[in-house]
C-alpha positions in Angstrom: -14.3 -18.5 16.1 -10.7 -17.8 17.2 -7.9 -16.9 14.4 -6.3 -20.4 14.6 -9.8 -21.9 14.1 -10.3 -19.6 11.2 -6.3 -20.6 9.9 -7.3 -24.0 10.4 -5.0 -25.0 12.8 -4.4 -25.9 16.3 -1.3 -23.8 18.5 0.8 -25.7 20.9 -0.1 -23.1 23.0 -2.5 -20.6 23.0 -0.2 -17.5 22.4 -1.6 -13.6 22.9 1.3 -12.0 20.8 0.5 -14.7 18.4 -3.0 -14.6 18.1 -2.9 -10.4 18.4 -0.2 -10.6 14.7 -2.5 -12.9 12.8 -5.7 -11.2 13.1 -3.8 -8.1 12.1 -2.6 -10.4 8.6 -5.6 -12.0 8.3 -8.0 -8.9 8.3 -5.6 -7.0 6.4 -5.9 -9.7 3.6 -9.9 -9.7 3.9 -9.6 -5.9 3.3 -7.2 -6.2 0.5 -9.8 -9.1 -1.1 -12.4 -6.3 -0.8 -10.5 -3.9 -2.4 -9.5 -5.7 -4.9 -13.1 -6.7 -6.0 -13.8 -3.1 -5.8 -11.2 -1.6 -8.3 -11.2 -4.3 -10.7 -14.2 -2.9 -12.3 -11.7 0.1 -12.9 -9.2 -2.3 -14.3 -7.0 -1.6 -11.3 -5.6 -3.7 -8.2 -4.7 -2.2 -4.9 -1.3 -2.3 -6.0 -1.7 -0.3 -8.7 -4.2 2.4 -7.1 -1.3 2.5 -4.5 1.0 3.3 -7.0 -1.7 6.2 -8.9 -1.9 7.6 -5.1 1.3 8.1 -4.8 2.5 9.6 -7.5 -0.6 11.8 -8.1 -0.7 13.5 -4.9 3.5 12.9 -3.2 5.1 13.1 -6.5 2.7 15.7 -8.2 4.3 17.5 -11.4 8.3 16.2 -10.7 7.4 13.1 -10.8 8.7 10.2 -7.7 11.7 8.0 -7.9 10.5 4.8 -9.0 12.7 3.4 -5.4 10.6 5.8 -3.8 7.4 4.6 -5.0 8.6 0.8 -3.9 9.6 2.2 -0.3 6.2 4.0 0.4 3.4 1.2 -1.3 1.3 0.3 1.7 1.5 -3.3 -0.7 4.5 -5.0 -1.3 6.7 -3.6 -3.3 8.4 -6.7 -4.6 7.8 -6.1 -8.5 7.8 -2.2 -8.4 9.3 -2.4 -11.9 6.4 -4.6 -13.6 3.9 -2.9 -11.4 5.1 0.2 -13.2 5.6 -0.9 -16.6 1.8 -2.2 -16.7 0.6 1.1 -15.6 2.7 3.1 -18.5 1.5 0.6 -21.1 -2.4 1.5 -20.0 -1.0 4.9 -20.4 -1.8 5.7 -17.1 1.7 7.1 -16.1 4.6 8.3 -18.0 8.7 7.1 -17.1 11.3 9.8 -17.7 15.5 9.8 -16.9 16.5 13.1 -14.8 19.4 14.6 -15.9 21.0 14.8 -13.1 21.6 10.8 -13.2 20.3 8.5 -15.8 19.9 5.8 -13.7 17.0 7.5 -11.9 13.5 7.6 -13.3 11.3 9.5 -12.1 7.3 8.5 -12.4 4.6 11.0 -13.2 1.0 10.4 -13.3 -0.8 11.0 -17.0 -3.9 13.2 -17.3 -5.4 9.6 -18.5 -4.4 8.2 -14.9 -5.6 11.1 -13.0 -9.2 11.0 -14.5 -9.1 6.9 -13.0 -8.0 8.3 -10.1 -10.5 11.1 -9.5 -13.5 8.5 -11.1 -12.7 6.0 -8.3 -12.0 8.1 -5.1 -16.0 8.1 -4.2 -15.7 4.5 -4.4 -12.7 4.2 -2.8 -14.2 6.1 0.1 -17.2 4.3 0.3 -15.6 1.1 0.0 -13.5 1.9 3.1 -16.9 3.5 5.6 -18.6 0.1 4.5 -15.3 -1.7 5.6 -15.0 0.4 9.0 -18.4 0.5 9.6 -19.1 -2.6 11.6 -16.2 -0.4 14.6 -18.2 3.4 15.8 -15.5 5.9 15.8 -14.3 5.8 18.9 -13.2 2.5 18.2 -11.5 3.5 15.3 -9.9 6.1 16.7 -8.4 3.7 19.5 -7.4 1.0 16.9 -5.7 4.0 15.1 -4.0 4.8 18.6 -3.3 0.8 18.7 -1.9 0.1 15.5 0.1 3.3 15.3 2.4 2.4 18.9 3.0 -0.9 16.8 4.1 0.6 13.6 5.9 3.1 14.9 8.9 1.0 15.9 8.9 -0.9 13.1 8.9 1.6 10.6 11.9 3.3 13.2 14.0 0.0 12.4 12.5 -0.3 8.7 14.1 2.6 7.8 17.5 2.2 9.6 17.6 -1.2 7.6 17.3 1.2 4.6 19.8 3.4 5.7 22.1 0.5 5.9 21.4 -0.7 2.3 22.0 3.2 1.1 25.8 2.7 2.6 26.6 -0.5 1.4 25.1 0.3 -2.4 27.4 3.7 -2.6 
C-alpha cells in the first residue's frame, strides 16, 4: 500500500519528494503511538520522558534553561511551560530562578524522577529493538546515514532562525 493509499487520498501526481516526507511523518507518528502506549503504564508520555532525558543526563546537577529544554525536545515543544509544570506537580522535577537573572529557570530532575527514569530505560530500550527490528543493521545504519544528510540542513537553518529570534528579543 502506497503512503497516499494509507493517508487516504489520491495525488495529482505521483510525487517522490512527496511521498519520501510523508512516510517519514507518518512512521514517526506510528512510533510515537508505540511509545506512548509503552510509557503510559509509567504515567509518562513521550513528551514528558523527553523532557526527564534531558534534564537528567544534558542538564545534570545545574539544572537546563527551561528555553533550552523547548529547543532540544525531539517532540514539539509548543507547551514547554505546562509540559513542565505537570512534571513538578508529580514531583518529578524541581523549578528554581538563577541569580544571575530571575527571569531564567533552570529545571533539575528530582531523585523521585530519576528512579522513573532509570525503571523505564530497559523498557525504553526494548521498546525501540522491537520497533527497529523488522530493518537488520545495516539498514539501519544506512537510514541513520539517510535521515542524518536530511536533518543536517535543516537543523543548519533551524538554528539560524533561532539566532534571528535571539537579536530581535535583546
Amino acid at each position: 500500500m502506497s503512503i497516499f493509499q494509507e493517508m487516504g487520498f489520491k495525488p495529482q501526481k505521483e510525487n517522490v519528494h512527496e511521498a519520501a516526507l510523508y512516510n517519514i511523518a507518518r512512521t514517526f507518528t506510528l512510533f510515537n503511538r508505540s511509545f506512548a502506549r509503552c510509557y503510559g503504564r509509567f504515567g509518562l508520555t513521550p513528551a514528558k520522558l523527553n523532557v526527564l532525558m534531558l534534564v537528567k543526563h544534558l542538564g545534570q546537577e545545574q539544572g537546563l534553561p527551561q528555553r533550552e529544554i523547548a529547543r532540544r525536545l525531539i517532540i514539539s515543544g509548543s507547551d514547554v511551560t505546562g509540559l513542565i509544570d505537570r512534571l513538578e506537580k508529580a514531583d518529578l522535577l524541581t523549578r528554581k530562578v538563577t541569580s544571575k537573572d530571575r527571569r531564567v529557570k533552570l529545571v533539575t530532575i528530582s531523585s523521585k524522577g530519576s528512579a522513573l527514569l532509570d525503571k523505564l530505560w530497559p523498557v525504553h530500550m526494548e521498546q525501540v529493538e522491537q520497533l527497529m527490528s523488522p530493518l537488520p543493521k545495516r539498514q539501519q545504519q544506512k537510514l541513520i546515514h539517510l535521515l542524518t544528510k536530511l536533518r543536517l540542513p535543516l537543523q543548519k537553518a533551524d538554528s539560524v532562525s533561532d539566532d534571528q529570534k535571539t537579536e530581535r528579543d535583546e
